[in-house]
C-alpha positions as CSV (number, residue, x, y, z in Angstrom):
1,X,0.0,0.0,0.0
2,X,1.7,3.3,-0.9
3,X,1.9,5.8,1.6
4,X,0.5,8.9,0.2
5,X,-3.2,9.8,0.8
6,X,-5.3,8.7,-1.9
7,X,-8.4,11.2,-3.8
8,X,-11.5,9.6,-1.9
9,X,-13.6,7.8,-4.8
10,X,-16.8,8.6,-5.9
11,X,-19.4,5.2,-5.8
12,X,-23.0,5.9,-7.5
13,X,-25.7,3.8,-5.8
14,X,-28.9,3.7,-7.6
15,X,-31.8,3.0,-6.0
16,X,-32.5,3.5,-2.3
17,X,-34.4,0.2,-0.8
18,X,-32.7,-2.4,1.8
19,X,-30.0,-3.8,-1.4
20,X,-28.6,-0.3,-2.4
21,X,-28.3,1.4,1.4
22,X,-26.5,-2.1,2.5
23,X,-23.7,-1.5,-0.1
24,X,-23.6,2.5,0.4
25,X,-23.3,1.6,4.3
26,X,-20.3,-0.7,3.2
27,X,-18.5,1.8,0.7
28,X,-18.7,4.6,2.9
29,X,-17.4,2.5,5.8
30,X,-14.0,1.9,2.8
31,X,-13.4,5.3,3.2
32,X,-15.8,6.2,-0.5
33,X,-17.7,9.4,-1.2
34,X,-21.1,7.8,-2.0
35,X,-24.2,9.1,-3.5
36,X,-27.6,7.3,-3.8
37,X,-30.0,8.1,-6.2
38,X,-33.8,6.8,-6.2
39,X,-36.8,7.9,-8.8
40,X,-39.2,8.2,-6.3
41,X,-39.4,11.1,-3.2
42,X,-37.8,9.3,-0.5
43,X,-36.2,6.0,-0.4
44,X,-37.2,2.3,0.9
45,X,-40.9,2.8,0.2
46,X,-41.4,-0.9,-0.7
47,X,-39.5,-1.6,2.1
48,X,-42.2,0.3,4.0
49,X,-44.9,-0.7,2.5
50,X,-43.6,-4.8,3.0
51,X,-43.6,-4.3,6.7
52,X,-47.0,-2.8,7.4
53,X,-48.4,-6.4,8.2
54,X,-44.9,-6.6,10.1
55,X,-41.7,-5.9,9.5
56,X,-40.1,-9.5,8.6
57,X,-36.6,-9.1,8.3
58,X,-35.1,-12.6,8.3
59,X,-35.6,-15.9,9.4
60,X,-33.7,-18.5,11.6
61,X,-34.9,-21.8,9.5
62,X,-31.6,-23.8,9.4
63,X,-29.0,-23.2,6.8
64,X,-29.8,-25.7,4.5
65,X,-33.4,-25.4,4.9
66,X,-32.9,-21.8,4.9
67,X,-30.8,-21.8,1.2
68,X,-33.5,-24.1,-0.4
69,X,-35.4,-21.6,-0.6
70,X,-33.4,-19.9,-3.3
71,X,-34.3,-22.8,-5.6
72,X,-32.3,-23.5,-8.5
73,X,-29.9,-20.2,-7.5
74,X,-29.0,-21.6,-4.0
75,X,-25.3,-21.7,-5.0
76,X,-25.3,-17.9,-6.0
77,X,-26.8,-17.1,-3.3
78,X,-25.0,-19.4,-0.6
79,X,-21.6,-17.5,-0.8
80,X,-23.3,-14.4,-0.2
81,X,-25.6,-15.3,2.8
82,X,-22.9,-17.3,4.5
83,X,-20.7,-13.7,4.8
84,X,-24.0,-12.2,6.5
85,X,-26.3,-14.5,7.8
86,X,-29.5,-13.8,10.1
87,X,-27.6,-14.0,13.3
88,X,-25.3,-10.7,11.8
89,X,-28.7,-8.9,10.3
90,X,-30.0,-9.4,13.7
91,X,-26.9,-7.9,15.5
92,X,-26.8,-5.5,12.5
93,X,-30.3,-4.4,13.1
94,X,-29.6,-4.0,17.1
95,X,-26.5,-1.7,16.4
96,X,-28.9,0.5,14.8
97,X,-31.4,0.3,18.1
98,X,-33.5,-2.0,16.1
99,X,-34.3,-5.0,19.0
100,X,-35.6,-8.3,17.5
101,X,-37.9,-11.0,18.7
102,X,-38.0,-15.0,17.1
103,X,-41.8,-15.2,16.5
104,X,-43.2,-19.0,16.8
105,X,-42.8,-19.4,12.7
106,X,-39.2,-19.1,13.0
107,X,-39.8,-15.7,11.2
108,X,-37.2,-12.5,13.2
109,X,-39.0,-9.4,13.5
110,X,-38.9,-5.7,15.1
111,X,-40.0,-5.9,18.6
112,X,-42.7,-3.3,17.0
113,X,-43.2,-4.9,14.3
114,X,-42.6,-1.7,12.3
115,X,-40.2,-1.3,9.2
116,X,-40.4,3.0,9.5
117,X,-38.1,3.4,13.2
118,X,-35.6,1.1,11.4
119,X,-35.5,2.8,8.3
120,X,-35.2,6.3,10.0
121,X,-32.4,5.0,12.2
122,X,-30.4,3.2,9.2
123,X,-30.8,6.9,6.9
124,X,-29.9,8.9,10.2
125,X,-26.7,6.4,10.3
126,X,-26.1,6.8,6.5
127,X,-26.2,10.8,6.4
128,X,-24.3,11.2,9.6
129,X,-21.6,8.8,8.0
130,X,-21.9,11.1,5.0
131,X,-23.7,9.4,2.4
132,X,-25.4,12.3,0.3
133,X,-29.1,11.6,-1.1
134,X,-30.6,12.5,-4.2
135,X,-34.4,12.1,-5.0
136,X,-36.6,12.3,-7.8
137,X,-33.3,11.4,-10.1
138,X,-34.9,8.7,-12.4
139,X,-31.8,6.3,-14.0
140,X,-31.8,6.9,-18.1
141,X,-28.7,4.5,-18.6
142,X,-25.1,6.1,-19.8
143,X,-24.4,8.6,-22.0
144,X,-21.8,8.1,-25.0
145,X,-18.7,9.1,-22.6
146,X,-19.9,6.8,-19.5
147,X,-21.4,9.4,-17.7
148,X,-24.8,8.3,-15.7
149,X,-27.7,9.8,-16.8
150,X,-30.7,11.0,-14.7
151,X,-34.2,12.5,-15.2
152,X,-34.8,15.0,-12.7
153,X,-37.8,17.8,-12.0
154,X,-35.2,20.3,-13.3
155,X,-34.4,18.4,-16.3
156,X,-31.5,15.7,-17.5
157,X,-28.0,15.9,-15.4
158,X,-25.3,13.6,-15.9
159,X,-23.4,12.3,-13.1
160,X,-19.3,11.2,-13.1
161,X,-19.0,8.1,-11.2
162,X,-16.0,5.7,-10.8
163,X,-18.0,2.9,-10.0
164,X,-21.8,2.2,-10.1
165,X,-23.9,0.1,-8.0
166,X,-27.3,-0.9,-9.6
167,X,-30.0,-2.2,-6.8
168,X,-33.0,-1.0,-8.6
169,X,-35.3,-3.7,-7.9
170,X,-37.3,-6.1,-9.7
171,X,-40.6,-5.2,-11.7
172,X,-43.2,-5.7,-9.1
173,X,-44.7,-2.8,-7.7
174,X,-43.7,-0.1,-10.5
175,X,-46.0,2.4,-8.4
176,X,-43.4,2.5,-5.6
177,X,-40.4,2.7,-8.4
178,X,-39.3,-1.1,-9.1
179,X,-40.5,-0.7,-12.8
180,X,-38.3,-3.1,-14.4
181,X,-37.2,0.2,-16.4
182,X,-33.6,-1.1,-16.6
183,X,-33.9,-4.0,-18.6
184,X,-33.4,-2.3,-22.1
185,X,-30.5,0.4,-20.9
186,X,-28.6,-3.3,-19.9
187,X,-29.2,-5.2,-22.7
188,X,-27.8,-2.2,-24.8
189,X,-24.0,-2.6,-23.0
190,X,-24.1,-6.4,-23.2
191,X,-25.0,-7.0,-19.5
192,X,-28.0,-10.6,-20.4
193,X,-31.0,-10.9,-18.2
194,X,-33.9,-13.0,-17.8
195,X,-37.4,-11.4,-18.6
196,X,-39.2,-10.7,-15.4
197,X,-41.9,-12.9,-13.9
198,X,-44.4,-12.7,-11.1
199,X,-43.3,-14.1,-8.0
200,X,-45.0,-14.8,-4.7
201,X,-48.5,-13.8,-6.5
202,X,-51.7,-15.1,-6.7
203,X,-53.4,-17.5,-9.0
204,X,-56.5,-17.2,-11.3
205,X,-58.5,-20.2,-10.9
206,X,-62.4,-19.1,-12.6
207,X,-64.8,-19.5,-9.8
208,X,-68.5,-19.9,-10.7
209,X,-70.3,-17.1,-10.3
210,X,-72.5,-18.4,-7.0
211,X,-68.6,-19.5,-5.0
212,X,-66.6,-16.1,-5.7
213,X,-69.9,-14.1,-4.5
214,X,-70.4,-16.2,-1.6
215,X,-66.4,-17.1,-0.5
216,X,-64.5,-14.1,-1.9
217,X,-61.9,-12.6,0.4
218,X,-62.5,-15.8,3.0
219,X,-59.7,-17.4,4.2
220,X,-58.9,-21.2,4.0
221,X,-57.2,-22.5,7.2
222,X,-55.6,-25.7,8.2
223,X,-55.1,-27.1,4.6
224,X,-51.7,-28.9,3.2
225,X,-51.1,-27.3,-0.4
226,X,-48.7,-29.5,-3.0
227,X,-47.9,-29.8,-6.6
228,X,-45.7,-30.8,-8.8
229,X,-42.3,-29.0,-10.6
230,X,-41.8,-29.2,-13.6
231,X,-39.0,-31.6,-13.2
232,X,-41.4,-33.8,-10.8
233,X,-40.2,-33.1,-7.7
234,X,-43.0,-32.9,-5.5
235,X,-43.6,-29.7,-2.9
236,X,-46.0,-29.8,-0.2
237,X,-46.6,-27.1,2.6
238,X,-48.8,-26.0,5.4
239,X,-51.2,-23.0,5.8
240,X,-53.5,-20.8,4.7
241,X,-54.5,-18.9,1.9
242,X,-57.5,-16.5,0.9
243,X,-59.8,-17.3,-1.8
244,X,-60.1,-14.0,-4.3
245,X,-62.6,-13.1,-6.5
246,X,-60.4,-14.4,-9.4
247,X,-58.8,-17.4,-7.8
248,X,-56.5,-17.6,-4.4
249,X,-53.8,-15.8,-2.9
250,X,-51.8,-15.8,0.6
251,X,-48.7,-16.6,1.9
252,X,-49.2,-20.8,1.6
253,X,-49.6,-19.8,-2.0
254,X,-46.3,-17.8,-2.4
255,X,-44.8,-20.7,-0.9
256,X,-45.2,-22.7,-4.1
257,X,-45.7,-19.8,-6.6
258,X,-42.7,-20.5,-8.6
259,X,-43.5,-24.2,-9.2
260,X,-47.2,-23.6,-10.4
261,X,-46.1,-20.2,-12.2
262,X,-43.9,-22.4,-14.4
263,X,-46.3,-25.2,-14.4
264,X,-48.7,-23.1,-16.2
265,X,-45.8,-21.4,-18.4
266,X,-45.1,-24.9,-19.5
267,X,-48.8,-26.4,-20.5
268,X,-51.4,-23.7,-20.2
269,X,-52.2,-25.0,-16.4
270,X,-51.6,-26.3,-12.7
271,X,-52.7,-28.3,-10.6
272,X,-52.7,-27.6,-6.5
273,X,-53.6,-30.3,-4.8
274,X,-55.4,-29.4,-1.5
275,X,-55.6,-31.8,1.8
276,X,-58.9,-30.3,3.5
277,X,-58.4,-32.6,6.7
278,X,-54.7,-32.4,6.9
279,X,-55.1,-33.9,10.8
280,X,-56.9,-37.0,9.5
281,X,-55.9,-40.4,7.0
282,X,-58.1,-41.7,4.1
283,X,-58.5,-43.9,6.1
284,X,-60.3,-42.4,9.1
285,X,-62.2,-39.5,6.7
286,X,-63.6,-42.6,4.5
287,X,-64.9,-44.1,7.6
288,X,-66.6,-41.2,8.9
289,X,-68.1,-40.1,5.2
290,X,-69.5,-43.8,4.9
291,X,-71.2,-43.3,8.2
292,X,-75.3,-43.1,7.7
293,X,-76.2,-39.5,7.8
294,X,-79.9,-40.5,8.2
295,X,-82.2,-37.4,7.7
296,X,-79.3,-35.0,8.2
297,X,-78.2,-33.0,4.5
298,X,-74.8,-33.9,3.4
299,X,-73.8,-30.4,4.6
300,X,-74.4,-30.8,8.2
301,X,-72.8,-34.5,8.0
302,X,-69.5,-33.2,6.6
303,X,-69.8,-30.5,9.5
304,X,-70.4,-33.1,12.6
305,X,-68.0,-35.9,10.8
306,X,-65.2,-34.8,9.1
307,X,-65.3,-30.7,10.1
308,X,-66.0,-29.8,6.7
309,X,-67.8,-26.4,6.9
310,X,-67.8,-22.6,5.4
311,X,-65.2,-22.2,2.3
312,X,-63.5,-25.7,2.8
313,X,-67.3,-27.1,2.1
314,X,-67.5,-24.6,-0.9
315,X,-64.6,-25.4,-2.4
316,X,-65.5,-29.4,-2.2
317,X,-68.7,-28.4,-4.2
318,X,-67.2,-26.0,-6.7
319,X,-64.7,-29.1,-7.8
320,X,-66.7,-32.7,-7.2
321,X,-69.2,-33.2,-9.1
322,X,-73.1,-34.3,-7.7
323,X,-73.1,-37.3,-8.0
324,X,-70.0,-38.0,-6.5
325,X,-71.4,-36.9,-2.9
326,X,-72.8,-40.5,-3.3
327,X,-69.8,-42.6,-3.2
328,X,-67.8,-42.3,0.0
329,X,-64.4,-43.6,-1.6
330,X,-64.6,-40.9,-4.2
331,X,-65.7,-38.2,-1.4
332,X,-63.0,-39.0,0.4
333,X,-60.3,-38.7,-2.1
334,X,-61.7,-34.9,-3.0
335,X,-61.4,-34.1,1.0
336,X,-57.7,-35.4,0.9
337,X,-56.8,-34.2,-2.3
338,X,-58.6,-31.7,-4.1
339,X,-57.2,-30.2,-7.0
340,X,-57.9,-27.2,-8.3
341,X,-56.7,-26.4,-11.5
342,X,-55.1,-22.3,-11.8
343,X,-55.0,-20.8,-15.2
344,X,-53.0,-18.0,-14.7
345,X,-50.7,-16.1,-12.3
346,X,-51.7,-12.9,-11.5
347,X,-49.9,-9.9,-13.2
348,X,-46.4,-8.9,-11.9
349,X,-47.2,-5.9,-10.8
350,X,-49.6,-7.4,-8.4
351,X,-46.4,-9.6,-6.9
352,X,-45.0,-9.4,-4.0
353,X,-41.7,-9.5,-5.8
354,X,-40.3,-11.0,-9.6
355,X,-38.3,-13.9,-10.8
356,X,-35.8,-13.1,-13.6
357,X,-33.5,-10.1,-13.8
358,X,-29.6,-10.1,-14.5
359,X,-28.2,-13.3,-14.3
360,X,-25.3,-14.4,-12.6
361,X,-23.5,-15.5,-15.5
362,X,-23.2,-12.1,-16.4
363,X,-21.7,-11.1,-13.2
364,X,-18.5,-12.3,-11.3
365,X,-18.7,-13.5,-7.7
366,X,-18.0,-9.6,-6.6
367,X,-21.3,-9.1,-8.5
368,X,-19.4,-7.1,-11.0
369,X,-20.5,-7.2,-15.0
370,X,-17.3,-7.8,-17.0
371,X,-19.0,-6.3,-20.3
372,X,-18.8,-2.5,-18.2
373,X,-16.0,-3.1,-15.3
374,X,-17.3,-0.5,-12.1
375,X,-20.8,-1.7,-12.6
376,X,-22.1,-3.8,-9.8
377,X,-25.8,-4.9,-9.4
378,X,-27.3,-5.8,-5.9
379,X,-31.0,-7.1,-4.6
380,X,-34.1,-7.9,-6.8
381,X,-33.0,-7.0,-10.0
382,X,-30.8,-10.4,-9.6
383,X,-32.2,-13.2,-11.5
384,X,-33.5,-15.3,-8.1
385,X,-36.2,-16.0,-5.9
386,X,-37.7,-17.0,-2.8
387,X,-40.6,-16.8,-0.9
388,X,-41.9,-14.5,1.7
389,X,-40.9,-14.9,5.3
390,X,-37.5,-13.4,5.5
391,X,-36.1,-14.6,2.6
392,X,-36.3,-12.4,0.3
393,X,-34.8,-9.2,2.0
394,X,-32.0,-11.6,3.7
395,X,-30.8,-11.8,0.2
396,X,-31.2,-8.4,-0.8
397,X,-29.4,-7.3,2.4
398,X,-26.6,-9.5,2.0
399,X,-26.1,-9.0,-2.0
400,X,-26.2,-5.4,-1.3
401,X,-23.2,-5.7,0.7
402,X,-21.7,-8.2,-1.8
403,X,-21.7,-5.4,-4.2
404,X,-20.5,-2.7,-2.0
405,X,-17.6,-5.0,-0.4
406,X,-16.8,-5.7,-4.3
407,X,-17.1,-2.1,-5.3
408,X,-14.2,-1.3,-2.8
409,X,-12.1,-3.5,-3.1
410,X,-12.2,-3.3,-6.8
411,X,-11.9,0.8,-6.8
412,X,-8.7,0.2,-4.1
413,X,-6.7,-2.6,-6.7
414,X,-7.0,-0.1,-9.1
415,X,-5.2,2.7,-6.7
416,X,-2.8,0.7,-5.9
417,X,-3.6,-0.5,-3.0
C-alpha cells in the first residue's frame, strides 16, 4: 500500500431500498464518497410498504433449509448469505437500536413490528456517515462518454462516477419505483438478463359465479397445499391462503408460486392439490363419510363428521361433481386431495416481488459485469427468488453488501492499494 493519501472515490448507488443502502453503508465505511439516487421522493418505500403487516426481516430456519429456498440459485446465493447471515442482520439491526424477537414461525422481527423506526435510524446512520441523497433522479442509462444519466424535475443531469452500483429492484410494484425500467438500458451494454416474472403472487382459478360471490376474500385455514415441478419433484406445505374473486392468494400460495407459475408457463395449467383434513388419514375420513347420515343434509354431515364447513365445504362443491357426494371412496379422495386447476398467475405488478433479472452468468462473484467493469448490481434486480418470510430481504441485504464490499475493493486494486 503506498503511503500517500489517496483522492477519496466517488461510488453511485442507484436505487434506495434495503440492497442499495447495504452497499452505500459498506462503501462509505472503505473510506468512498457515496451518493444514492432513487426515482421516487424518498427512499425504501417498498420496504415500508412490506412491513406494514410486520416488519419480517429474516428468518432462523436452518442453513440448509434456509438456502433451499433460493431454488435452483441456491449456489449464488449461498456465498453471499454465509458472509451475512440472520444471526449478523439481527446484531446488524440492534447496532442500529433496532431490537428483535423469534416469533413461533421461526420468522425475526422488530420488537414493534414496524419497518419505519428502522428505516429512520439506518438513513440517520447513512447521512451522519456522509452518504449524500438525491431524490426524484430517475436512472436513463449512460451517455456516450460513461457518464450516468438521470431525469430530474429540473431536467436531465449527468453524473461522473468511478463505480456504479445498480440495486433498482425487480418489476413488481412499479407504483413504488421497481419498474423493471432497466432491462433495455442493460441489454444495450451487453449486461444478459432474464425477462421478469411474477413471484409470490396469486393465482387465477375461474370460480363460478354463486362461490366467488359467496367465499370471496374468506380465508382457507388448516389445509396442506402440494404440486408438482416441472421436473417432478414434488412440494408440499402447510397453511392458509385467501380465496379471491379471481382465484386464491396468501402466503401458503407464495410458498409454491414459482413451481405452479412455471407449471402453467409450461402447458397452459396447474394443478394444486389441496388436503382439507390435513389432521386425518383416508383412512379415518372414508370411515366417517360412509357413516349413515340419516335425515341430516350432506352439509351438516361433513360438518359433525369430518369438520367440513364454510369455504372448505365450498370449495368441495365447486370441484366434485353431484353425484359423487354418493360414493364415500370418491368423497374422500376430493377431501384429501382436491385439485384445483389455476389458469394464470396474476400480473407482476400485483407480486409481492419478480423472478428473472440479471443473471449471474453475467456477473462475477463480486457481483461485477465484466462487459462495463465498475458496474455492480445488488438485490431484486438479480435473477433469483424466494418466498416470503425473510427470505427475500435476507438476500437483498446481504447481496447489497456483496456489491459494496466488491465495489471497494475493486476501486482500491486499481489505486494501488
Amino acid at each position: 500500500m503506498s503511503d500517500h493519501v489517496l483522492p477519496s472515490r466517488k461510488v453511485a448507488v442507484i436505487g434506495g431500498g434495503p440492497a442499495g443502502l447495504m452497499a452505500a453503508e459498506v462503501l462509505i465505511s472503505h473510506g468512498m464518497a457515496v451518493d444514492v439516487y432513487d426515482a421516487m421522493p424518498s427512499v425504501g418505500r417498498k420496504f415500508l410498504l412490506a412491513g406494514k403487516g410486520g416488519m419480517n426481516l429474516t428468518h432462523t430456519e436452518a442453513g440448509a433449509a434456509f438456502l433451499s429456498r433460493y431454488g435452483s440459485r441456491a449456489p449464488q446465493i449461498a456465498p453471499m448469505l454465509q458472509a451475512f447471515d440472520p444471526d449478523a442482520l439481527r446484531a446488524w439491526a440492534h447496532e442500529l437500536g433496532i431490537e428483535t424477537f423469534v416469533g413461533s414461525s421461526g420468522r425475526v422481527f422488530p420488537i414493534d413490528m414496524k419497518a419505519a423506526p428502522l428505516l429512520r435510524a439506518w438513513l440517520k446512520h447513512l447521512r451522519d456517515a456522509g452518504v449524500k441523497f438525491h431524490m426524484r433522479h430517475r436512472w436513463l442509462g449512460w451517455d456516450e462518454t460513461g457518464h450516468l444519466r438521470f431525469a430530474t424535475p429540473e431536467g436531465e443531469c449527468k453524473v461522473q462516477a468511478d463505480a456504479t452500483i445498480l440495486a433498482l429492484g425487480g418489476g413488481s410494484w412499479a407504483r413504488l419505483g421497481s419498474d423493471g425500467a432497466w432491462l433495455p438500458l442493460l441489454a444495450q451494454h451487453g449486461i444478459a438478463a432474464a425477462p421478469l416474472k411474477p413471484a409470490n403472487c396469486g393465482f387465477d382459478i375461474g370460480w363460478s359465479t354463486h362461490f366467488q360471490e359467496r367465499f370471496a376474500g374468506q380465508p382457507v385455514k388448516a389445509v396442506i397445499a402440494s404440486c408438482v415441478a416441472v421436473d417432478g419433484s414434488e412440494y408440499k406445505r402447510q397453511g392458509e391462503f385467501v380465496v379471491t374473486a379471481t382465484g386464491i392468494e396468501g402466503s401458503l400460495i407464495y410458498a409454491l408460486s414459482a413451481h405452479l407459475r412455471e407449471q402453467i408457463i409450461r402447458q397452459g395449467y396447474a394443478t394444486l392439490t389441496l388436503d382439507l383434513a390435513p389432521g386425518k388419514t383416508f383412512e379415518r375420513v372414508l370411515d366417517e363419510v360412509s357413516q349413515p347420515r340419516g335425515a341430516r343434509s350432506m352439509a351438516s354431515h361433513l360438518q359433525s363428521k369430518v369438520g367440513i364447513a364454510g369455504v372448505k365445504a365450498g370449495l368441495l362443491r365447486e370441484v366434485v361433481a353431484k353425484e359423487d357426494y354418493a360414493h364415500p371412496h370418491k368423497l374422500a379422495q376430493a377431501i384429501k386431495g382436491l385439485p384445483l386447476r389455476l389458469i394464470a398467475a396474476r400480473p407482476l405488478d400485483e407480486a409481492i416481488s419478480s423472478a428473472g433479472g440479471v443473471l449471474f452468468e453475467a456477473l462475477d462473484e463480486r457481483l461485477m459485469a465484466p462487459a462495463m467493469p465498475g458496474v455492480f448490481c445488488a438485490g431484486e434486480m438479480l435473477d433469483w427468488e424466494a418466498p416470503t418470510g425473510g427470505y427475500l430481504l435476507s438476500a437483498c441485504f446481504a447481496s447489497g453488501r456483496t456489491a459494496g464490499l466488491g465495489a471497494a475493493a475493486w476501486l482500491q486494486s486499481r489505486d494501488g492499494q
